[in-house]
SEVOTOR-266205 format. One record per residue: x, y, z of N, C-alpha, C in turn; residue in three letters. Coordinates in steps of 0.1 Angstrom, whole numbers, plus 2048, in hexadecimal, padded with zeros to 3 digits. Example, Ala and Ser with C-alpha at 12.3 -4.5 7.8 and 13.67 -1.06 7.14 Angstrom:
BEGIN
8847C784E87B7D384E8847DF84EAla8807EA8478897F584788180084FSer
end
This chain:
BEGIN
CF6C596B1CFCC5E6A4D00C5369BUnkD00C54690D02C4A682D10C47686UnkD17C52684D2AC4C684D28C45690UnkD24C4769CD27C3C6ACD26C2D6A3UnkD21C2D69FD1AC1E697D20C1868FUnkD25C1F687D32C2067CD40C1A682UnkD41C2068FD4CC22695D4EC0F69BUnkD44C0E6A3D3FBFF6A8D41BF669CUnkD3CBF968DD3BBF0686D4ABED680UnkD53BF8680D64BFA67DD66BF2689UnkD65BF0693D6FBE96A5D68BDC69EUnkD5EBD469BD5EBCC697D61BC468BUnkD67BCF682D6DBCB676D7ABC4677UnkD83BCC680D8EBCE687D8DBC568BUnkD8ABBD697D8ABB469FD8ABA6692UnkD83BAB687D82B9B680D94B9B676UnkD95BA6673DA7BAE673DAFBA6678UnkDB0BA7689DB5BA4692DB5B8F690UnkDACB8E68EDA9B7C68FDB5B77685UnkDB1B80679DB3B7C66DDC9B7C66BUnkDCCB8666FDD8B8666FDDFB7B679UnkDD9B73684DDFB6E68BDDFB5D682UnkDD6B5F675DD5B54670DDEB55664UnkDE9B64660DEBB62656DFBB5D655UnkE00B56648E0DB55645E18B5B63CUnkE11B5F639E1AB68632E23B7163BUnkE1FB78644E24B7F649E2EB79655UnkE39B8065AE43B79662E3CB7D670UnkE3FB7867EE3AB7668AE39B8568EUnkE43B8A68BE48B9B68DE3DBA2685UnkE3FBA067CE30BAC674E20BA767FUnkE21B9967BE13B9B683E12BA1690UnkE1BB9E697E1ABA46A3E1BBB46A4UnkE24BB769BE24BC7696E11BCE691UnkE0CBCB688E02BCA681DF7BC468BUnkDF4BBB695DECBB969DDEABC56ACUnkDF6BCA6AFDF5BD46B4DF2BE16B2UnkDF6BE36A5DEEBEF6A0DE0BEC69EUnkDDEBE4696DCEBE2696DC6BE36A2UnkDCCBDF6AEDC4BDF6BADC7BF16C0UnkDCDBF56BADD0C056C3DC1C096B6UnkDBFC066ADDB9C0E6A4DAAC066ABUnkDA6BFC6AAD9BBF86ADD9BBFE6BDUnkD9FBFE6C8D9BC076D0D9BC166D0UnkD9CC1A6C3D9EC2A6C6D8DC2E6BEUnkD8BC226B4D7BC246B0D74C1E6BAUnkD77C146C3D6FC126CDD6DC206D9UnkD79C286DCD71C2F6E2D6EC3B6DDUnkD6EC416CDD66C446C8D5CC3F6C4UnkD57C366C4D45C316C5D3DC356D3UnkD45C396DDD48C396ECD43C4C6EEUnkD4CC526E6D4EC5F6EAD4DC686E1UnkD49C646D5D48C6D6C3D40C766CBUnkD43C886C6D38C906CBD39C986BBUnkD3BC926B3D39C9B6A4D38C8D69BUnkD2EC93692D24C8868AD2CC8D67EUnkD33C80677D38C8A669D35C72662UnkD2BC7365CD24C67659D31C6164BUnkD33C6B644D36C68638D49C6863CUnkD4FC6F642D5FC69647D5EC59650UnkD51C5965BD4FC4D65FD50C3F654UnkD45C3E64ED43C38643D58C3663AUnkD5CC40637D6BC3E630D71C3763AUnkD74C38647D7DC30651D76C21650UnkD6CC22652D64C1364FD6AC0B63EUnkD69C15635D6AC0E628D79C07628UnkD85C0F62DD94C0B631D91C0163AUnkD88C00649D8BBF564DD86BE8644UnkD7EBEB63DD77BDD631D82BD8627UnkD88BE2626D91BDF61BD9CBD3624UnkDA0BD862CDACBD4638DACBCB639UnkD99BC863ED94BB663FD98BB2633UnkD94BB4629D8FBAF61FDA4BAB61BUnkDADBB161CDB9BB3613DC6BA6624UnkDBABA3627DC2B9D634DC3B8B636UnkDC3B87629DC7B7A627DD2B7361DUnkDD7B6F620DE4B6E61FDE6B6C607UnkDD7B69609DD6B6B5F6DDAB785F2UnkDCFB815FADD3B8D5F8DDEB995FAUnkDE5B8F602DEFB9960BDFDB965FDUnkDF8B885F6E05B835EBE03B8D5E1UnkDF8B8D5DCDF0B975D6DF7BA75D3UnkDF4BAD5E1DFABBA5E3E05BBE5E9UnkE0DBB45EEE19BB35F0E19BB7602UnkE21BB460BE21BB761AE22BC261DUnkE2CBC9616E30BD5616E25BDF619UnkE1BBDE60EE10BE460DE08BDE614UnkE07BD561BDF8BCD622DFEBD7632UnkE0ABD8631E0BBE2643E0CBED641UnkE0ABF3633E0AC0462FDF8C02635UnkDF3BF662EDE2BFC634DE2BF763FUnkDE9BF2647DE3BF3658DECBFD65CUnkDF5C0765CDFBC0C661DF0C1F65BUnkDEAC17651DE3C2164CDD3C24658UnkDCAC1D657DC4C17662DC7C1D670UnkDD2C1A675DD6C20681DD5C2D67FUnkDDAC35677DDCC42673DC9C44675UnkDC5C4466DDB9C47668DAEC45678UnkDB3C3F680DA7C3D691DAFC46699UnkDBFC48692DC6C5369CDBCC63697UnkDBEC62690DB9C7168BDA9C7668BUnkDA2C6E68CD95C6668BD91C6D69FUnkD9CC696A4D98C706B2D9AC806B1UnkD9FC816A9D9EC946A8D91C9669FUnkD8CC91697D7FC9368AD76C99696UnkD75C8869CD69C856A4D66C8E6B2UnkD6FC906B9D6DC976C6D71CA86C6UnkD72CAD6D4D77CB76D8D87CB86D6UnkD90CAC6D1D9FCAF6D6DA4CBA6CCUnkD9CCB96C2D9DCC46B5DA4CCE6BDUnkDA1CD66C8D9ECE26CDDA9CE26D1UnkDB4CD96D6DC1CD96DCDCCCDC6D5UnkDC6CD56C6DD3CD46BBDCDCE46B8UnkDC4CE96B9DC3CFA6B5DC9D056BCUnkDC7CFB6C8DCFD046D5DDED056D2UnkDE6CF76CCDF2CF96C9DF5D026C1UnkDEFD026B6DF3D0C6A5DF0D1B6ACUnkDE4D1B6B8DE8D266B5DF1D306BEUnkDF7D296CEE04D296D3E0FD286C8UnkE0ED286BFE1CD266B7E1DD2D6AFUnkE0AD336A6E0BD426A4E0ED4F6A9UnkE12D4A6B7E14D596C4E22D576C9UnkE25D496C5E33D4A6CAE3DD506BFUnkE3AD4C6B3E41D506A7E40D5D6A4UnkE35D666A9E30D726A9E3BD7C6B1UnkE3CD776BDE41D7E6CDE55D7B6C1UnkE56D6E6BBE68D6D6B7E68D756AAUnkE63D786A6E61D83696E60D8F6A2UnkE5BD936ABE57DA16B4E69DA36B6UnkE6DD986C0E7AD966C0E87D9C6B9UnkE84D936AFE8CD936A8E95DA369EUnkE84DA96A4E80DB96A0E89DC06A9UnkE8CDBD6B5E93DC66BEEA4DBD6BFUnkEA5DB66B8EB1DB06B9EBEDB96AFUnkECBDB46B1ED7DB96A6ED1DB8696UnkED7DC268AED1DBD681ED3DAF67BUnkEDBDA7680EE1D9A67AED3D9267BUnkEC9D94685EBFD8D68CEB9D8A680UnkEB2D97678EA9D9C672EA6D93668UnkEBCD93662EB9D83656EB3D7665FUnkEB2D74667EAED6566AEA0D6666BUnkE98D7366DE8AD74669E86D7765EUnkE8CD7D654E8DD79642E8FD6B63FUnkE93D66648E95D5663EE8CD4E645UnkE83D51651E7ED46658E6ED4F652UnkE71D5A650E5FD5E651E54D53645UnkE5BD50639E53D4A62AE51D3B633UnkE5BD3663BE56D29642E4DD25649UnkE4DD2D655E45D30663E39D3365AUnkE37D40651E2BD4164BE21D35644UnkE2AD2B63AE26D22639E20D17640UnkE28D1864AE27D0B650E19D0D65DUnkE18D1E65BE0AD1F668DFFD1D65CUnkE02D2164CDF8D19645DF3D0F63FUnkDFDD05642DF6CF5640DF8CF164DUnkDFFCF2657DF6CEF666DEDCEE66BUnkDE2CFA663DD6CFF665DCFCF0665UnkDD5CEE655DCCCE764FDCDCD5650UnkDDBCD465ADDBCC8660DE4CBB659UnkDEFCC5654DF7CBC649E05CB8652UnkE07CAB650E0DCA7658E20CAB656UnkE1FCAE647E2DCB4646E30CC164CUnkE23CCC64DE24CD7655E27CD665EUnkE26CCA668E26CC6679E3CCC4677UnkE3DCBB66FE4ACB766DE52CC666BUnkE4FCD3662E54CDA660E58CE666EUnkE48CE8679E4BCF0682E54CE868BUnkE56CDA68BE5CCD5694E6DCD8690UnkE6FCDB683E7DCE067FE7FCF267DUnkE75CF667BE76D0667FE78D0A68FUnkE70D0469BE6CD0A6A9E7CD0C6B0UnkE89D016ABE92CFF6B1E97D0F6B3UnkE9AD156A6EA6D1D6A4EA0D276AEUnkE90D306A9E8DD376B2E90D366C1UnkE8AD2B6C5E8DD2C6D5E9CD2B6DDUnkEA6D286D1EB3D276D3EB3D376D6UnkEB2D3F6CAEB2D4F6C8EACD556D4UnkE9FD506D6E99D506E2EA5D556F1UnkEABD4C6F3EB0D45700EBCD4C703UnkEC7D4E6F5ECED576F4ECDD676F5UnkEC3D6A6F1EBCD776F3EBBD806FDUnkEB4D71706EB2D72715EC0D7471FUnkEC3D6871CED5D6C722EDCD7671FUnkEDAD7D715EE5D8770CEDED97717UnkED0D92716ECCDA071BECBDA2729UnkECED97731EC8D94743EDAD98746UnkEDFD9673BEEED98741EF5DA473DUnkEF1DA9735EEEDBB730EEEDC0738UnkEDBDC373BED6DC7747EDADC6758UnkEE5DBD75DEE4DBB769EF5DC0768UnkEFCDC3759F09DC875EF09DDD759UnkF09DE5762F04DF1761F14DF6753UnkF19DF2757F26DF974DF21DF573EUnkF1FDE573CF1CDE3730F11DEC728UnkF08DEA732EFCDF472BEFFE00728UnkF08E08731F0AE1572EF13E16721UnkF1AE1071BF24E0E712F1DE09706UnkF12DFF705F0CDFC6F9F00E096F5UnkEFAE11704EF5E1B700EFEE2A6FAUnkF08E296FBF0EE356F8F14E326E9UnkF13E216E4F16E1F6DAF0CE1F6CCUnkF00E226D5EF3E216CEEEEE2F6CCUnkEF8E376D3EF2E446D6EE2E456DDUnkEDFE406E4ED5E3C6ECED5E426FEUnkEC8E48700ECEE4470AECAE3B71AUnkED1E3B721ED2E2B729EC4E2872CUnkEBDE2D731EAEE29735EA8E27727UnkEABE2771CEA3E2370EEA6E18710UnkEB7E1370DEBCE0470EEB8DFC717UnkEBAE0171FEB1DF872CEA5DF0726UnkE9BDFA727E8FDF4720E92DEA716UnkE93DEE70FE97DE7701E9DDD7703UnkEA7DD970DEACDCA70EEA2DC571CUnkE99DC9723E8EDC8729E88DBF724UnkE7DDC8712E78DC670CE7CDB7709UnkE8EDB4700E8CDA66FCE8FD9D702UnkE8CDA170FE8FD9771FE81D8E71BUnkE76D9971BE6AD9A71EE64D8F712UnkE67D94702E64D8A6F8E6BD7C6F7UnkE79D7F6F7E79D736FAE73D68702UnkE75D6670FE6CD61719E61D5E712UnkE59D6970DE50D64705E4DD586FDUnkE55D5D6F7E57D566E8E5AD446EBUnkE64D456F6E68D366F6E5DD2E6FDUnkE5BD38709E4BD2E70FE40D2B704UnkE40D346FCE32D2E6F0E3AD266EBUnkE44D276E5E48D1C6D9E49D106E1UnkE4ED0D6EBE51D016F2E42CFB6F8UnkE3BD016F6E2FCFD700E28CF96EFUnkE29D036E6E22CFD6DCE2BCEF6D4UnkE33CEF6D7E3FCE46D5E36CD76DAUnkE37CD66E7E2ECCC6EFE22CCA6EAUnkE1BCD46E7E0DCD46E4E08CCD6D7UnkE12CD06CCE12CC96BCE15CBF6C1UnkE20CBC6C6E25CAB6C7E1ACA66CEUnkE16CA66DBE11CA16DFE00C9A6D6UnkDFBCA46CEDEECA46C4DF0CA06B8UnkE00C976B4E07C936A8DFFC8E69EUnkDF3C806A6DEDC796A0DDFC7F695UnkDDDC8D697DD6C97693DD8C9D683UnkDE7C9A685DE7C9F675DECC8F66AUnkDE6C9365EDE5C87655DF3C8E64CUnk
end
């Protein structure tokens, strides 16, 4: 394939990267060593994409290539006075980004970070189900979380990295609600007076309640195993979203 080739000709761009910064002055011992290490995590991640690419996308190949040209090209210490340091480690820090992500373009790992979104579609699903059998107080916290969660499963989709930051501040509360739910209702359920007394206040009767707090034994559980597993699963595929 064209990008494998592409990819080889980036690891060797890199590597002349790598030369070049050990020669430069501008920068203090600390950046280079900062900046030489990222360059090397990024030049082995196109090396073993040259190794392992199983999707041909010629024209994103070709753009990661044109950034590493630039990189070479912006990595002597004329140029770095030029465009100031600041910015000479926004583009290798940019770089690193671009071979991290570059392994989701290129392979099968795509399929994992899909697997996450969509554990987090089912888990958010099962805490809105929840939330449905809970006191009405519940109901506001699924009026105020539903316009976010919605949001945020639609630029996740699409791989935006502030989406990733947002579910990571939405997943908490749920599985807190979650957990409490669980407790509220395993301790309901296992004391026979309480139940009879919340059913008679519900005008209900006992074998309904039962169920019912059964039921948000049942979703919760749910709900926290997806969200926590999809928790893991985002984080762990972080480098996937730009």
């Amino acid at each position: 394939m064209k990008s494998t080739e592409i990819f080889k000709e980036i690891v060797e761009t890199l590597e002349k990267v790598e030369g070049r910064i050990e020669r430069l002055e501008l920068l203090t011992p600390k950046d280079k060593e900062k900046a030489v290490r990222k360059i090397k995590e990024a030049k082995m991640n196109f090396l073993e994409l040259s190794k392992e690419s199983t999707v041909e996308n010629e024209e994103l190949a070709d753009f990661f290539l044109k950034r590493a040209m630039i990189l070479k090209t912006s990595t002597t210490d004329k140029n770095i006075e030029k465009i100031g340091k600041k910015s000479y480690m926004r583009s290798v820090d940019e770089i690193l980004k671009f071979s991290r992500v570059a392994m989701y373009e290129f392979t099968d790992r795509i399929k994992e970070v899909l697997k996450g979104y969509r554990i987090y579609a089912l888990g958010m699903m099962f805490f809105f189900m929840l939330c449905g059998v809970l006191p009405a107080s519940f109901k506001v916290v699924t009026l105020f979380l539903l316009i976010p969660v919605l949001l945020s499963l639609w630029t996740l989709k699409k791989r935006r990295y502030l989406a990733l930051m947002t579910v990571f501040i939405l997943i908490p509360l749920p599985i807190i609600i979650g957990i409490m739910a669980i407790g509220n209702s395993v301790y309901t359920v296992t004391n026979p007076a309480i139940l009879q007394e919340i059913a008679e206040s519900m005008t209900k009767s006992l074998p309904f309640v039962k169920a019912l707090f059964i039921l948000t034994i049942v979703l919760g559980a749910l709900e926290v195993a997806l969200l926590s597993y999809a928790t893991y699963m985002l984080y762990k595929h972080r480098h996937a979203f730009l």
